[in-house]
HTML snippet that shows the backbone in 3Dmol.js (N, CA, C, O; Angstrom):
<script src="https://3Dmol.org/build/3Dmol-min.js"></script>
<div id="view" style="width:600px;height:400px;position:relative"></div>
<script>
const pdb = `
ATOM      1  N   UNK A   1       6.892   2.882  16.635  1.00  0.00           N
ATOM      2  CA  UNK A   1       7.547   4.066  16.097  1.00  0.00           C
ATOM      3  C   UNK A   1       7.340   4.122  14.596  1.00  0.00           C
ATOM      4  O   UNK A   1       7.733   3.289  13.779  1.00  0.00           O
ATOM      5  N   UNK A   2       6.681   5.199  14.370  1.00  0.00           N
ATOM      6  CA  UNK A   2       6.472   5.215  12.867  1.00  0.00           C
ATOM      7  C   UNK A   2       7.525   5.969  11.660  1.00  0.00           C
ATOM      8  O   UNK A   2       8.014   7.083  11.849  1.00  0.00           O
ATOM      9  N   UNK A   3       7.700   5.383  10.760  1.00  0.00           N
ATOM     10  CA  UNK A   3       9.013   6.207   9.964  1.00  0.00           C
ATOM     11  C   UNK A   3       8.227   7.356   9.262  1.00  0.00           C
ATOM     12  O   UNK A   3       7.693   7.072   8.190  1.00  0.00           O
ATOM     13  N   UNK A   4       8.085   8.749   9.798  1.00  0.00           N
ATOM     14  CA  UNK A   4       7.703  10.198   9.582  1.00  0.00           C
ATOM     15  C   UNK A   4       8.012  10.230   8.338  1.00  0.00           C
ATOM     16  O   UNK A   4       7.218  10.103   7.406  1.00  0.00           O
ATOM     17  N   UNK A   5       9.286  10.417   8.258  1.00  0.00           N
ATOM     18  CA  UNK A   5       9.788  10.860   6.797  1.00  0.00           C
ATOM     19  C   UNK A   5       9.038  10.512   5.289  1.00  0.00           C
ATOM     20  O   UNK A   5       8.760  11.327   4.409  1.00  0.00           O
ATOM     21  N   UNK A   6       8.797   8.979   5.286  1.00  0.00           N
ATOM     22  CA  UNK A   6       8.324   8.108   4.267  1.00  0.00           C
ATOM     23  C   UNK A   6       6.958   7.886   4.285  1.00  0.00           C
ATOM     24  O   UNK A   6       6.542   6.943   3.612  1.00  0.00           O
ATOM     25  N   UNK A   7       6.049   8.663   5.013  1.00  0.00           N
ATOM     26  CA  UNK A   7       4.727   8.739   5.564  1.00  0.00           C
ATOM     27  C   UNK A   7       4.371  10.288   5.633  1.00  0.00           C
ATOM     28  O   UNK A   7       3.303  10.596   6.161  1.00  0.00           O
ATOM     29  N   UNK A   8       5.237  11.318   5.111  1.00  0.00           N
ATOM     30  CA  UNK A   8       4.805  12.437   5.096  1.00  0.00           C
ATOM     31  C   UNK A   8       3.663  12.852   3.822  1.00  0.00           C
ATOM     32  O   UNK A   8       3.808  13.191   2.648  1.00  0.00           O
ATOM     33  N   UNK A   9       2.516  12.644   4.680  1.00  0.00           N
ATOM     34  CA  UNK A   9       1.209  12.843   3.159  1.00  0.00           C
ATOM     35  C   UNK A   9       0.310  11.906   3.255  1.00  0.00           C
ATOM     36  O   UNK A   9      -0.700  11.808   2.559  1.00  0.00           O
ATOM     37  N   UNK A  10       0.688  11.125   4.206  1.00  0.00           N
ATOM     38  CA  UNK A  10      -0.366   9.429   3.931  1.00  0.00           C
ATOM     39  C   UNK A  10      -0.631   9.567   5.352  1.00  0.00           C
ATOM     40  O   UNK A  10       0.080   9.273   6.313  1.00  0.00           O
ATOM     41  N   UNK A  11      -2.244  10.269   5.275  1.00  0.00           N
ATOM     42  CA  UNK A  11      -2.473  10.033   6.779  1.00  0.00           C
ATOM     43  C   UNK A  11      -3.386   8.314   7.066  1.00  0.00           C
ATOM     44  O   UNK A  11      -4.083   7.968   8.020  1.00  0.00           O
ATOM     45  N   UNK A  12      -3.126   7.802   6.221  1.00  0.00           N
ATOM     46  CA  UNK A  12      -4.139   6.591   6.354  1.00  0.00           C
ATOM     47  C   UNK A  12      -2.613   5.397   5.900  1.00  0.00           C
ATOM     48  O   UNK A  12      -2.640   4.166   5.924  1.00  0.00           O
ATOM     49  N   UNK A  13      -1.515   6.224   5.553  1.00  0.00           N
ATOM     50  CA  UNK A  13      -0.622   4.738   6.110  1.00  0.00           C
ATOM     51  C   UNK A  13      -0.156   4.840   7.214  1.00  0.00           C
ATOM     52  O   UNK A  13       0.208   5.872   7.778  1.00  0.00           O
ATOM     53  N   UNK A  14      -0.131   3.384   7.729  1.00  0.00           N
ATOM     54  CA  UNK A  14       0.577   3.219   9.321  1.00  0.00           C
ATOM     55  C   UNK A  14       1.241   2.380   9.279  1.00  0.00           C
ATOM     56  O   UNK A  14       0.893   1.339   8.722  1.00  0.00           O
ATOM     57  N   UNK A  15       2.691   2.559   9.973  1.00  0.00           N
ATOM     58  CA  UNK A  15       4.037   1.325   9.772  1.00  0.00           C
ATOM     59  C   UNK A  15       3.914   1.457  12.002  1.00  0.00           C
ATOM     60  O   UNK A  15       4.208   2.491  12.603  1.00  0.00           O
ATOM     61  N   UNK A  16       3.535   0.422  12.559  1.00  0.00           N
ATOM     62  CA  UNK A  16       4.249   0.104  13.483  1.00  0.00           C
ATOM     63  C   UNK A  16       5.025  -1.066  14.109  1.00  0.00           C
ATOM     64  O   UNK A  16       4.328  -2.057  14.328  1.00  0.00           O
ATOM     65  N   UNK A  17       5.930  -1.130  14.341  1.00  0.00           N
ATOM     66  CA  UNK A  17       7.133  -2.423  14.186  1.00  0.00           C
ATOM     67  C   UNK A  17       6.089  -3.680  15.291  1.00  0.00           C
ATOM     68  O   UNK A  17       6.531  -4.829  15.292  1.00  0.00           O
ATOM     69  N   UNK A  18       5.191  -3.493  15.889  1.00  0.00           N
ATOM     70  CA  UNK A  18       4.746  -4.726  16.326  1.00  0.00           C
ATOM     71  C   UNK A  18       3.794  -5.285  15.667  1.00  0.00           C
ATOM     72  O   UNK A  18       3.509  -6.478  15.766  1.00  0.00           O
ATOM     73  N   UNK A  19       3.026  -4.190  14.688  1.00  0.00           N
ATOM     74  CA  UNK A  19       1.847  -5.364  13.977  1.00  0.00           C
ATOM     75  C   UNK A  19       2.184  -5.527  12.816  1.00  0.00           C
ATOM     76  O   UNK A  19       2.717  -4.563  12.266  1.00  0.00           O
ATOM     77  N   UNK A  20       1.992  -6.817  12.024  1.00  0.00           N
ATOM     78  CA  UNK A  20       2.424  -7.013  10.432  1.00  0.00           C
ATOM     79  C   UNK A  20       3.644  -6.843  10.352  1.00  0.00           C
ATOM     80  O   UNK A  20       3.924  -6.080   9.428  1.00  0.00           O
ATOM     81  N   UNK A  21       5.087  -7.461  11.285  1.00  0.00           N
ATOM     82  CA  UNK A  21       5.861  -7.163  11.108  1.00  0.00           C
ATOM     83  C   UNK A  21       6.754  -6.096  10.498  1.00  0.00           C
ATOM     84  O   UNK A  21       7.701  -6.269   9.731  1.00  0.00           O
ATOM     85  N   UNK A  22       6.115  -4.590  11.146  1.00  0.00           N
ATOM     86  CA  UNK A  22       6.453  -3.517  10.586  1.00  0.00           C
ATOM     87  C   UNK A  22       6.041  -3.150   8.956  1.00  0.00           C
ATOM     88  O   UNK A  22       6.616  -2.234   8.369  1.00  0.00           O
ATOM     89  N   UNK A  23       5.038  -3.929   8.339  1.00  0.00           N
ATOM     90  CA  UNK A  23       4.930  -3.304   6.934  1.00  0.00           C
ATOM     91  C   UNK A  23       3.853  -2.570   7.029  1.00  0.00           C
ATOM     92  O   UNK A  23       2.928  -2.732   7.825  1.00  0.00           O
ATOM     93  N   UNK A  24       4.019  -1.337   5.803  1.00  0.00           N
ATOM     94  CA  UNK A  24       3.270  -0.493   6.204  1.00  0.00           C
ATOM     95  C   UNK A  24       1.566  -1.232   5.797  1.00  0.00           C
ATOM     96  O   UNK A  24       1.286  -2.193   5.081  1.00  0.00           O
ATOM     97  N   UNK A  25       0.860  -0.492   6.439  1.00  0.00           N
ATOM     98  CA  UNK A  25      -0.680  -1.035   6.821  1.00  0.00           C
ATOM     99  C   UNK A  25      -1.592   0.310   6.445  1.00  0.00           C
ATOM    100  O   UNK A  25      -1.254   1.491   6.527  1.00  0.00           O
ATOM    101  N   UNK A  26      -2.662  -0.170   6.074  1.00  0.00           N
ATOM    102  CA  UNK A  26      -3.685   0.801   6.057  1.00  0.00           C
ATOM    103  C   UNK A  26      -4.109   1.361   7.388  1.00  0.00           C
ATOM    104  O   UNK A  26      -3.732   0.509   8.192  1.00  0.00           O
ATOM    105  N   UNK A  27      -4.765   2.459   8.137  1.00  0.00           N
ATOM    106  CA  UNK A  27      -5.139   2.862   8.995  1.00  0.00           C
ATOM    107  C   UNK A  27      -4.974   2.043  10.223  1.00  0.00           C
ATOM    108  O   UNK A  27      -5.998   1.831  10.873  1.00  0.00           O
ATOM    109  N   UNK A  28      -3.857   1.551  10.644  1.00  0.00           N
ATOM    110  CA  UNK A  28      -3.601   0.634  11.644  1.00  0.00           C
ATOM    111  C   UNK A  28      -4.623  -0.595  11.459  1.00  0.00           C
ATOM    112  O   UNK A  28      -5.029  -1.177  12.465  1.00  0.00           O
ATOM    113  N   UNK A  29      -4.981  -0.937  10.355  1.00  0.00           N
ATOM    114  CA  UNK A  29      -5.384  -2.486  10.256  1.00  0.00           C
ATOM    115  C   UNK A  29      -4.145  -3.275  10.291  1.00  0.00           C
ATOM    116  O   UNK A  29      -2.942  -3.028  10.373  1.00  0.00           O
ATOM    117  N   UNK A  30      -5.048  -4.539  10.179  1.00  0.00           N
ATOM    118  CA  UNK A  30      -3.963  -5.628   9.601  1.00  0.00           C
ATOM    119  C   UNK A  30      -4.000  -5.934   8.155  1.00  0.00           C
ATOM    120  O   UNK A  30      -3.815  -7.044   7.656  1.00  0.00           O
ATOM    121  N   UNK A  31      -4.282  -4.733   7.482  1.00  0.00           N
ATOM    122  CA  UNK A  31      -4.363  -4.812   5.981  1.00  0.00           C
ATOM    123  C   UNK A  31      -3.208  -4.280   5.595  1.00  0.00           C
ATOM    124  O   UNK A  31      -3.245  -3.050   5.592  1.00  0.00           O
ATOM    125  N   UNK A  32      -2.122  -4.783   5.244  1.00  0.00           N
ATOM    126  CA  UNK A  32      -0.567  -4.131   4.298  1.00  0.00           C
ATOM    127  C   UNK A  32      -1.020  -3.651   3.042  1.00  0.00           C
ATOM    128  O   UNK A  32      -1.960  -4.140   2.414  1.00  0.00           O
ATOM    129  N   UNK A  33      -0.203  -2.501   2.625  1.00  0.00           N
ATOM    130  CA  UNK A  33      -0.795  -1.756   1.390  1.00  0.00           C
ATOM    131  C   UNK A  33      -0.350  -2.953   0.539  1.00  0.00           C
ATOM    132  O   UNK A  33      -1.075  -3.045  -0.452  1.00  0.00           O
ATOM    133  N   UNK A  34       0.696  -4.002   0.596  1.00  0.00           N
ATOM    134  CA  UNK A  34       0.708  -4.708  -0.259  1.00  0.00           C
ATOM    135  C   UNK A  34      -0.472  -5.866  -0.420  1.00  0.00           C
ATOM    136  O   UNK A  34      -0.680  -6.420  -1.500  1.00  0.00           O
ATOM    137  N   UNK A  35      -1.226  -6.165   0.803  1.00  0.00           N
ATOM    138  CA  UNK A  35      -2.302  -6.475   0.461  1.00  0.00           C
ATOM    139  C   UNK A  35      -3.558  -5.904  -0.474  1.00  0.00           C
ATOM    140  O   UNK A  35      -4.283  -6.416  -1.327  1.00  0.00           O
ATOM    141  N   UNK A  36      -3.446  -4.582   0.122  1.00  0.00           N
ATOM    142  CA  UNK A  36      -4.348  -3.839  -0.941  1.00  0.00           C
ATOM    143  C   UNK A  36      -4.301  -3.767  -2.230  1.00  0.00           C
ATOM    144  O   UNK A  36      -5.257  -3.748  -3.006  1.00  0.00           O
ATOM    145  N   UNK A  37      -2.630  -3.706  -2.587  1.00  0.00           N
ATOM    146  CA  UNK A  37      -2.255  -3.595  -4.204  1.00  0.00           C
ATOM    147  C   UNK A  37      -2.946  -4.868  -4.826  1.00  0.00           C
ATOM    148  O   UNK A  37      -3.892  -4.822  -5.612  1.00  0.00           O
ATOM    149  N   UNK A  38      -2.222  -6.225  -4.272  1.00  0.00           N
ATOM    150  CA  UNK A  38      -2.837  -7.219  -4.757  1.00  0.00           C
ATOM    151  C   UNK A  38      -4.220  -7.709  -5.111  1.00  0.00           C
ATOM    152  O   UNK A  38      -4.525  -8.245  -6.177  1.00  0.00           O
ATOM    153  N   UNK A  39      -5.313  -7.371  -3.719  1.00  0.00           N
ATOM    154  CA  UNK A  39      -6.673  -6.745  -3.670  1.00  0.00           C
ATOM    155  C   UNK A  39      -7.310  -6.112  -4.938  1.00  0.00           C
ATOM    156  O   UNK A  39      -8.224  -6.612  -5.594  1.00  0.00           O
ATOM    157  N   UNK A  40      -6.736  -5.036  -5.156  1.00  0.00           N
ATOM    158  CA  UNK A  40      -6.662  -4.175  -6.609  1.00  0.00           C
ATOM    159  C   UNK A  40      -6.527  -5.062  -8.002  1.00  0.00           C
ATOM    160  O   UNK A  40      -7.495  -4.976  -8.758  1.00  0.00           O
ATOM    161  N   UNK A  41      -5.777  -5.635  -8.285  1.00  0.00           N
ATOM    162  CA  UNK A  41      -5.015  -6.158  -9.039  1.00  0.00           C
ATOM    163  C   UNK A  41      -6.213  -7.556  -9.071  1.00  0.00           C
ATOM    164  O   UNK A  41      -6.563  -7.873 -10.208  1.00  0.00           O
ATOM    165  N   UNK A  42      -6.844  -8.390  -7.880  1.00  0.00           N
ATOM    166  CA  UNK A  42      -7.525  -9.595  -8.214  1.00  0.00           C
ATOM    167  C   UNK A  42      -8.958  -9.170  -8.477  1.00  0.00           C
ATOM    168  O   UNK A  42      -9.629  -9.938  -9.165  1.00  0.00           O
ATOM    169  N   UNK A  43      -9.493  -8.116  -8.051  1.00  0.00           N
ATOM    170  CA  UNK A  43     -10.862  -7.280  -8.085  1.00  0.00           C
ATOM    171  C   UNK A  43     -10.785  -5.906  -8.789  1.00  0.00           C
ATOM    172  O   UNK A  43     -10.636  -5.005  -7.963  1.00  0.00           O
ATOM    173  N   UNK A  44     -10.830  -5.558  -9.825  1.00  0.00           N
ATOM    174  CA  UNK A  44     -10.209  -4.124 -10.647  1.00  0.00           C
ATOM    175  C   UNK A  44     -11.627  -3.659 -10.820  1.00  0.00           C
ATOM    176  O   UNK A  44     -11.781  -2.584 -11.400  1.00  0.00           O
ATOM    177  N   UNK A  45     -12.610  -4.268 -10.431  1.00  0.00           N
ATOM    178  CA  UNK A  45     -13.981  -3.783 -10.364  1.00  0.00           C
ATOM    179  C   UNK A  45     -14.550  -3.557  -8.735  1.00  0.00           C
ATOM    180  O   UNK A  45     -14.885  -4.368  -7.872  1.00  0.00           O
ATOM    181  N   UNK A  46     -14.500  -2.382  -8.754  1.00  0.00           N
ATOM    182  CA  UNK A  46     -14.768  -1.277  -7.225  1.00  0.00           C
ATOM    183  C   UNK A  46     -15.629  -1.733  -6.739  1.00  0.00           C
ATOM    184  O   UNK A  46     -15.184  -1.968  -5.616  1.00  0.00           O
ATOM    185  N   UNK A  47     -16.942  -2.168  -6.759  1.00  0.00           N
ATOM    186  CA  UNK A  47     -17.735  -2.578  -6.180  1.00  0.00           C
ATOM    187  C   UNK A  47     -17.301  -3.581  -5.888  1.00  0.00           C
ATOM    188  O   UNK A  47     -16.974  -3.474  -4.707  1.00  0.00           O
ATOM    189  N   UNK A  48     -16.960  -5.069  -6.434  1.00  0.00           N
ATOM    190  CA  UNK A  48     -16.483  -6.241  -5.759  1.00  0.00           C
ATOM    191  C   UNK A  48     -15.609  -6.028  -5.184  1.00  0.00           C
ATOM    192  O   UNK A  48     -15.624  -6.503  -4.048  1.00  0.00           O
ATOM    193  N   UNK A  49     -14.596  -5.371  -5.516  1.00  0.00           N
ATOM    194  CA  UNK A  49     -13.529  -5.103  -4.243  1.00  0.00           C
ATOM    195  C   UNK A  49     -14.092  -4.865  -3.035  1.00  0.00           C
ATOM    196  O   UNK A  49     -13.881  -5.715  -2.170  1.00  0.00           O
ATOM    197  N   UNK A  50     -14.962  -3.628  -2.668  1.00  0.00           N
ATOM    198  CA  UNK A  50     -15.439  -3.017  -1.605  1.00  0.00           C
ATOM    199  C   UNK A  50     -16.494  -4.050  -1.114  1.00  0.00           C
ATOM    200  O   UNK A  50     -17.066  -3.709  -0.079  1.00  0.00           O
ATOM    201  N   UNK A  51     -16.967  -5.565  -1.790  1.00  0.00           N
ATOM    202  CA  UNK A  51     -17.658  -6.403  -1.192  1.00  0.00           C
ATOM    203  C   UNK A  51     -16.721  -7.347  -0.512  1.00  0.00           C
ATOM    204  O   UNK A  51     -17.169  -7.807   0.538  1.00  0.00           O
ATOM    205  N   UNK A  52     -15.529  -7.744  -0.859  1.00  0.00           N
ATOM    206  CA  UNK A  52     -14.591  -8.245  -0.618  1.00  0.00           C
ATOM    207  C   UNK A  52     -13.557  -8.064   0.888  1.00  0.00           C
ATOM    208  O   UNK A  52     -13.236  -8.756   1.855  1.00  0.00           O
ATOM    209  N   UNK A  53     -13.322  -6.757   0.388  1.00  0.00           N
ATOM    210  CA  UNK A  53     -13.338  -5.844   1.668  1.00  0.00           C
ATOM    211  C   UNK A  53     -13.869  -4.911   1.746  1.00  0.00           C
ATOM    212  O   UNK A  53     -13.711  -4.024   0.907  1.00  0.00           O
ATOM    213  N   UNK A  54     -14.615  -4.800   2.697  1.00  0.00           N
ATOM    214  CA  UNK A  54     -15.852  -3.927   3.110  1.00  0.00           C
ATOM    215  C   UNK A  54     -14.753  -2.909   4.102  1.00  0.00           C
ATOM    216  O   UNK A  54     -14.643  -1.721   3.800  1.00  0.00           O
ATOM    217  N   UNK A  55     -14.109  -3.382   5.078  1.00  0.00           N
ATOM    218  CA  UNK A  55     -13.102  -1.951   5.807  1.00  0.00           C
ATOM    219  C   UNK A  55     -12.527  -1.040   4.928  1.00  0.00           C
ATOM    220  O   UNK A  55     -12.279  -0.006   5.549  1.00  0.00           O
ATOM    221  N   UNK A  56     -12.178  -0.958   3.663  1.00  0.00           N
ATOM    222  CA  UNK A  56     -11.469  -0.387   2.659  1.00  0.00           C
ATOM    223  C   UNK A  56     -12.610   0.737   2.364  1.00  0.00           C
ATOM    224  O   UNK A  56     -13.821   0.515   2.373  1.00  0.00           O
ATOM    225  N   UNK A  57     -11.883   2.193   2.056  1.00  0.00           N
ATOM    226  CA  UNK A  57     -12.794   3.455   1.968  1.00  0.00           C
ATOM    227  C   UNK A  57     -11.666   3.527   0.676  1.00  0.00           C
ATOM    228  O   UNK A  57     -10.537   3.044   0.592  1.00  0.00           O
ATOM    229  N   UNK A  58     -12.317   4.189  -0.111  1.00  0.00           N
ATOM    230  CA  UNK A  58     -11.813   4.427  -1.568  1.00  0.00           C
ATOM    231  C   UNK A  58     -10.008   5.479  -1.455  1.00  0.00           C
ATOM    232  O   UNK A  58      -9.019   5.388  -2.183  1.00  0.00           O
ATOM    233  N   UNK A  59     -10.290   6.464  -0.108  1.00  0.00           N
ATOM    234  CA  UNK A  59      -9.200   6.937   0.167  1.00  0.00           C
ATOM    235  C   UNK A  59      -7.992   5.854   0.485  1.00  0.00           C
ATOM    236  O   UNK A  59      -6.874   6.032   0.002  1.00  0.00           O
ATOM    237  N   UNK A  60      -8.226   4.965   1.148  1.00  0.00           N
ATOM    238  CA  UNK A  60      -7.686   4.184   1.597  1.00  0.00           C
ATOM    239  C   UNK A  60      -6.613   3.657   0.204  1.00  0.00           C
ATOM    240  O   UNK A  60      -5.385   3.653   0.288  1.00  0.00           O
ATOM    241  N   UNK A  61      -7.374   3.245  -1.010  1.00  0.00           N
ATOM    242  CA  UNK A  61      -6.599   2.573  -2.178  1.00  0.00           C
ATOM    243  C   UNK A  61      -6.298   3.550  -2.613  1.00  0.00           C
ATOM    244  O   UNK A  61      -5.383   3.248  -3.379  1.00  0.00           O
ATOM    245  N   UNK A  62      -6.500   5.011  -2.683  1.00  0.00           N
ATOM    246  CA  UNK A  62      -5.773   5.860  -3.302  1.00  0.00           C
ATOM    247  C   UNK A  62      -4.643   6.064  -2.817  1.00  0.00           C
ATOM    248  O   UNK A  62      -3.710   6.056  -3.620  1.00  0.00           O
ATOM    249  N   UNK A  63      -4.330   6.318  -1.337  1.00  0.00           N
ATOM    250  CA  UNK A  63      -3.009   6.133  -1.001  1.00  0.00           C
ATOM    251  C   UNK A  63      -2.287   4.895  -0.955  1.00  0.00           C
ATOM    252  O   UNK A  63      -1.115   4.975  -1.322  1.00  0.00           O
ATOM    253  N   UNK A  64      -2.713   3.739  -0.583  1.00  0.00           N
ATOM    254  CA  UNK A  64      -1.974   2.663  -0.964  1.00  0.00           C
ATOM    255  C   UNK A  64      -1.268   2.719  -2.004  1.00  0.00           C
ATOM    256  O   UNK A  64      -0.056   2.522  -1.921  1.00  0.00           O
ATOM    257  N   UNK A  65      -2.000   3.058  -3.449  1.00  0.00           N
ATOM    258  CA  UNK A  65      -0.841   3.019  -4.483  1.00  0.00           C
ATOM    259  C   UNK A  65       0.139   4.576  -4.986  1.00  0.00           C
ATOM    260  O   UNK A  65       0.986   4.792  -5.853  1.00  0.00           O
ATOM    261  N   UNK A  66      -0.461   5.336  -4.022  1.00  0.00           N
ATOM    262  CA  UNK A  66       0.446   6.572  -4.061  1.00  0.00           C
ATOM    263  C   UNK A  66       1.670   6.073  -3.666  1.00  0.00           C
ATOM    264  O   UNK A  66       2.703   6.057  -4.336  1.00  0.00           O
ATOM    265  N   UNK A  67       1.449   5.540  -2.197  1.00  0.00           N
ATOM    266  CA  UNK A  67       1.886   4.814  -1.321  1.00  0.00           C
ATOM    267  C   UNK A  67       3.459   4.549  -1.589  1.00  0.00           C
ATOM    268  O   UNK A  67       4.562   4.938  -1.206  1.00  0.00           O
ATOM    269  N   UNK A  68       2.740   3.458  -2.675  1.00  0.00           N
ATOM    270  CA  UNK A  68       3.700   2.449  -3.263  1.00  0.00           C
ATOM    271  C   UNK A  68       4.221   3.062  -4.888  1.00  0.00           C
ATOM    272  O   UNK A  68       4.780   2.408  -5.769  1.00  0.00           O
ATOM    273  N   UNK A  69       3.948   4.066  -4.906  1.00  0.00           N
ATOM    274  CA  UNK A  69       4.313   4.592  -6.052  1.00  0.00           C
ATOM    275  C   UNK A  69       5.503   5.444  -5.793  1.00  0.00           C
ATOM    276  O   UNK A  69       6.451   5.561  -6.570  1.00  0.00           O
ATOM    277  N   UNK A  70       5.375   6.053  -4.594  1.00  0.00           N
ATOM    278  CA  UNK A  70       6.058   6.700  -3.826  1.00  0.00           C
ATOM    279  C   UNK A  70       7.873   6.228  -3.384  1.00  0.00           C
ATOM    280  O   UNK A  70       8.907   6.880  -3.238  1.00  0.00           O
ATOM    281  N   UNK A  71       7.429   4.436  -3.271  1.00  0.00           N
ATOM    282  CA  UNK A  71       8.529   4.100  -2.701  1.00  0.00           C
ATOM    283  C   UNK A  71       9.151   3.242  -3.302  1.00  0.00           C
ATOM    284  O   UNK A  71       9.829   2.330  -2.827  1.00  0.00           O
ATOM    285  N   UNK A  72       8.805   3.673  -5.120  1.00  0.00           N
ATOM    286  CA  UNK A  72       9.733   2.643  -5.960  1.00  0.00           C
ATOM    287  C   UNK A  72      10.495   3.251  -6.246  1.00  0.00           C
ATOM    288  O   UNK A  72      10.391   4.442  -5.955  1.00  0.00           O
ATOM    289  N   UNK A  73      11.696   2.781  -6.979  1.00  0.00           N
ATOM    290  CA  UNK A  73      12.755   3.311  -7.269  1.00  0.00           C
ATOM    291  C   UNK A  73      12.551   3.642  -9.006  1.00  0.00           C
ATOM    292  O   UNK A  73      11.819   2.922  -9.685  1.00  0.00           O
ATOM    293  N   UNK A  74      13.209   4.676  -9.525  1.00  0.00           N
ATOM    294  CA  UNK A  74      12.612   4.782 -10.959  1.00  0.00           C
ATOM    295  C   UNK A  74      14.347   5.197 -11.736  1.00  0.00           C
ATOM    296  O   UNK A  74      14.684   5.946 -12.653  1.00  0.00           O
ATOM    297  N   UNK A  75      15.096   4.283 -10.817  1.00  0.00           N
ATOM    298  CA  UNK A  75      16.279   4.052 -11.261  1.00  0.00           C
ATOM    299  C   UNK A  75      16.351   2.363 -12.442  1.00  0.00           C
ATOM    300  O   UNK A  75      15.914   1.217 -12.334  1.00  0.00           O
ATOM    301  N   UNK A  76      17.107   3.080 -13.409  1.00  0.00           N
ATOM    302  CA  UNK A  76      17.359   1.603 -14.596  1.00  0.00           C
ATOM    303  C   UNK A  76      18.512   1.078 -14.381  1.00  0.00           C
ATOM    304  O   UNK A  76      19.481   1.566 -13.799  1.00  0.00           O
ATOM    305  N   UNK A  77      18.323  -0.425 -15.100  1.00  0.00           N
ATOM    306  CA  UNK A  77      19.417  -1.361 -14.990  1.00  0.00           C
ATOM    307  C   UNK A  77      20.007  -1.285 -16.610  1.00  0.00           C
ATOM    308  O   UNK A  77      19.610  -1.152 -17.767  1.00  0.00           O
ATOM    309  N   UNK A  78      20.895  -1.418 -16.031  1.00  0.00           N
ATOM    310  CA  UNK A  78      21.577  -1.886 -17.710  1.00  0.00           C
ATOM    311  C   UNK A  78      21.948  -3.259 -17.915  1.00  0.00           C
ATOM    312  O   UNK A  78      22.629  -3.889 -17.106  1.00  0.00           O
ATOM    313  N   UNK A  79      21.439  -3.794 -19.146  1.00  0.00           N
ATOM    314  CA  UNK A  79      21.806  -5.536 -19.307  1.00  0.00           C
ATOM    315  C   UNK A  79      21.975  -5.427 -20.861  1.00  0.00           C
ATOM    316  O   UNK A  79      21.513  -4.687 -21.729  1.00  0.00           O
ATOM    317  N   UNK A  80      22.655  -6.261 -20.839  1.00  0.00           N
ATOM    318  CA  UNK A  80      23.706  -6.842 -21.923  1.00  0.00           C
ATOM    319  C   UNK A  80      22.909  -7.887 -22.078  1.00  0.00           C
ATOM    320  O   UNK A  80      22.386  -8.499 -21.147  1.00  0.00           O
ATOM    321  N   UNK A  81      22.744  -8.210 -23.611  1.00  0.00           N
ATOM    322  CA  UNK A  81      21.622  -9.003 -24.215  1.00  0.00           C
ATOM    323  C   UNK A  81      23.377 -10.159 -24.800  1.00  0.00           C
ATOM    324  O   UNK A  81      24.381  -9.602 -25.243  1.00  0.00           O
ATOM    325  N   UNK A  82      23.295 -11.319 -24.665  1.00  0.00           N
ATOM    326  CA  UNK A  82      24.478 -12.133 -24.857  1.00  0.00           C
ATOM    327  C   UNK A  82      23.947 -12.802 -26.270  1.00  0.00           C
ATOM    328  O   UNK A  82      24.647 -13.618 -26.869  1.00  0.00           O
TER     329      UNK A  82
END
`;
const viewer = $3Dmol.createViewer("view");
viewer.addModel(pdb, "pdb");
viewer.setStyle({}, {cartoon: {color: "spectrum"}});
viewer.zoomTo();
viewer.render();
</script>
């Protein structure tokens, strides 16, 4: 069962509760967008990435970090400096 709501726009994310313990995934791989972010983040050069992982289509990382851009919170904390 996929959560509609939080997936409205991302036709290449897929959340289903039996694979990857429900996190959301790229195109029903076993790739979690949080894999991808990280992916991103250790390879920031496109070509080695895409040698790295070769299943990954450039759409694919564009929504991943929509993705995840999508589902942060852009609420602040307040802290007291002691």
């Amino acid at each position: 069962m996929e959560r509609a709501a939080s997936l409205a726009g991302f036709d290449r994310i897929t959340i289903d509760p039996n694979q990857m313990g429900g996190q959301p995934c790229v195109r029903n791989m076993r790739l979690t967008v949080r894999r991808v972010l990280q992916a991103i983040a250790t390879y920031p050069n496109r070509p080695e990435l895409f040698r790295e992982y070769p299943e990954l289509e450039e759409e694919d990382i564009k929504q991943a970090l929509e993705f995840a851009a999508a589902n942060l919170c852009d609420e602040t904390a307040d802290f007291q400096v002691a």
